[in-house]
Structures are given as structure tokens and as C-alpha cells.
C-alpha positions in Angstrom: 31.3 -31.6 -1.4 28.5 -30.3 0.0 27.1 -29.4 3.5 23.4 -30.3 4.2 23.5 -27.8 7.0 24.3 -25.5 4.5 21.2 -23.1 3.6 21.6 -22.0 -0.4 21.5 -18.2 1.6 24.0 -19.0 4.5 27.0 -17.6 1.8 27.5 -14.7 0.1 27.8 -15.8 -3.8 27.4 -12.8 -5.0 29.6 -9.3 -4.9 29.9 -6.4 -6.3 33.2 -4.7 -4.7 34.5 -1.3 -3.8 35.4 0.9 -6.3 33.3 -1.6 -9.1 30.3 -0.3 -10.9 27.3 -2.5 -12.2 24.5 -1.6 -14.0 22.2 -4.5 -14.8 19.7 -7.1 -13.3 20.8 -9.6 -10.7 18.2 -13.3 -10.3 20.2 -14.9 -8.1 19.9 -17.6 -5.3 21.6 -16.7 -1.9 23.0 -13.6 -1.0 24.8 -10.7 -2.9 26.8 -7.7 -1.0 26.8 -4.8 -2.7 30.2 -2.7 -1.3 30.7 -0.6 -4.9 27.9 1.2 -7.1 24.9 -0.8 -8.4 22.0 0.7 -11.0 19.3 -2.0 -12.2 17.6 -4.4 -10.7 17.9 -7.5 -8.0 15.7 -10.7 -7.2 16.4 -13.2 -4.5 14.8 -15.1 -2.0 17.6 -14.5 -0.2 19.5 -12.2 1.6 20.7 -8.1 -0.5 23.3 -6.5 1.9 24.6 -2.6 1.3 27.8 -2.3 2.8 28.7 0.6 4.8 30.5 1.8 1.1 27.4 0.8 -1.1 25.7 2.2 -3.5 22.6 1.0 -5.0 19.6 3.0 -7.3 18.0 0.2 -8.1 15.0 -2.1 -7.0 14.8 -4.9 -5.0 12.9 -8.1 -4.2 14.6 -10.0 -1.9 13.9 -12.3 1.2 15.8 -9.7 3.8 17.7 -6.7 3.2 20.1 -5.1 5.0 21.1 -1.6 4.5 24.4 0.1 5.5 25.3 2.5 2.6 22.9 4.2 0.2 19.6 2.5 -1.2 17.6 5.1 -3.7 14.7 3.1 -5.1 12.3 0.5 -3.8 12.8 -2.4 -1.8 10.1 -5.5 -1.3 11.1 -8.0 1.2 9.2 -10.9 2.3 11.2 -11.2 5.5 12.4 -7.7 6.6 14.3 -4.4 6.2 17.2 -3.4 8.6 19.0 0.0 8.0 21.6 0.1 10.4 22.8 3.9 11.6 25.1 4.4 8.7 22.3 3.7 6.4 20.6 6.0 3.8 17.5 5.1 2.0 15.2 7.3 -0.5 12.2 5.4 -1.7 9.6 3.2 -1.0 9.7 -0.1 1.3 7.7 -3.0 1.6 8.0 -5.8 4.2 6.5 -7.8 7.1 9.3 -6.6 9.6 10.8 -3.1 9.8 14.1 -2.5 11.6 15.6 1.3 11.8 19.0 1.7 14.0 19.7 5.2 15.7 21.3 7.5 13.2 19.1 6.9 10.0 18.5 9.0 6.9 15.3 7.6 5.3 13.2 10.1 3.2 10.3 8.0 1.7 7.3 5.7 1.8 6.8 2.8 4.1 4.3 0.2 3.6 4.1 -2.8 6.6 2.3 -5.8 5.1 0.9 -8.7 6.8 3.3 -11.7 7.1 0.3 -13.4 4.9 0.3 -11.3 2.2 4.6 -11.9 1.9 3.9 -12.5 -1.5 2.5 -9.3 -2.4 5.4 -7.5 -0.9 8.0 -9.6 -3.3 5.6 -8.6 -6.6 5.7 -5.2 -5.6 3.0 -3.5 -7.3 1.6 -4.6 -10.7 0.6 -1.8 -12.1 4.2 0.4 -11.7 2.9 2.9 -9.3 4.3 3.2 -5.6 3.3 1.6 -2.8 0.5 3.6 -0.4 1.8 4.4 2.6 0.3 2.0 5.4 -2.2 3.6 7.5 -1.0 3.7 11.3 -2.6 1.9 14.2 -5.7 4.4 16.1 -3.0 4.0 19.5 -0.8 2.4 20.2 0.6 0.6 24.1 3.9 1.3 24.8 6.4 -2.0 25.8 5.7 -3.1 28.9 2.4 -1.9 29.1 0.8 1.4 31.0 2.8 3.5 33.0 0.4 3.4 36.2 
């Protein structure tokens, strides 16, 4: 039986466990946690979660990723990226929304898109380069305004 308040994303159907290795290409609906070693690819409009264990070389288009463990590769979400402090990434991101915790190892390329151009950030780029690196704002106000 099924649950209408149920989102297709709101369960993790998909796991790769500790101590497993996968090499391959994940299209998948919902969410997959990666907790052992993963080399290939992954597609979702959902949610890609690197456990604190994880291990992924791979790339990824995915709705929103979270990153605990190791990511080496590019990611492209449509929603956004969180690496929390135990996180490592080496590559190139994509995405609307850009959240890095205290603690961080990420040695790479960031690219913030609009949230209009979502779409482009789940292609990726067609022509199998790297994304640019964004250009950063002329200045920037700190929250809360001016100190006076």
C-alpha cells in the first residue's frame, strides 16, 4: 500500500554498504547512499548521499547531494551540494545552492548556476570538458549589512 504523502525521494531505495564495492552506472528514482566504494556513474532526480565511510570516483547528476565521505569526480545538481566537515571532494561541482560545513577538504572547481539554468547543471557539459569556474561577484555586503 502506498502513502500519497510519500515523495518517490522521501526513502532511500538504493545502497551500496560498507565494505561493498560497485563499479557501474546507477538511473535510479529516489535516493541511493553510498556507505562502501562506488566507481561509474549516477543519475537521479533525487537525493546521492556519501556516508561518513563512502567512497565514490564517479560522476553525478542528481537533484541534491550530500557529501560525508570521499567524492573524486564531478557532481551536477539541480538543487544543491552540502559537504558536511567530514567531507572530501576533488573535482568539479555544479549547482544552484552551495553548502560547505567547517572542516572541509575540497580541492577543485566550482561553478554556481542560476536556479533557471537547473537544467544545464543536470547535463553537465556537452562537449566532455570541465565546467569554468564561475566568475565571483565585484563585492560583496556582508550579513546584516555595513558595519557603521
Amino acid at each position: 500500500m502506498s502513502d500519497p504523502r510519500i515523495t518517490d525521494d522521501a526513502f532511500i531505495n538504493s545502497i551500496i554498504g560498507e565494505g561493498t564495492k560497485f563499479k557501474g552506472e546507477f538511473d535510479l528514482n529516489g535516493l541511493l547512499r553510498i556507505d562502501g566504494d562506488f566507481t561509474g556513474t549516477i543519475r537521479t532526480k533525487g537525493k546521492v548521499l556519501i556516508g561518513k565511510n563512502g567512497r565514490a570516483e564517479c560522476t553525478v547528476h542528481a537533484g541534491t547531494v550530500v557529501v560525508g565521505g570521499v567524492v573524486r569526480g564531478e557532481i551536477y545538481s539541480t538543487e544543491k551540494v552540502i559537504i558536511l566537515s567530514t567531507g572530501l571532494v576533488l573535482g568539479a561541482i555544479t549547482t544552484p545552492r552551495l553548502i560547505i560545513e567547517e572542516g572541509v577538504i575540497f580541492n577543485g572547481s566550482c561553478r554556481i548556476t542560476t536556479p533557471g539554468s537547473a537544467d544545464a547543471a543536470k547535463a553537465g557539459p556537452s562537449n566532455g570538458q570541465k565546467p569554468a569556474a564561475s566568475t565571483a561577484p565585484k563585492e560583496a555586503t556582508p550579513v546584516g549589512g555595513p558595519k557603521r
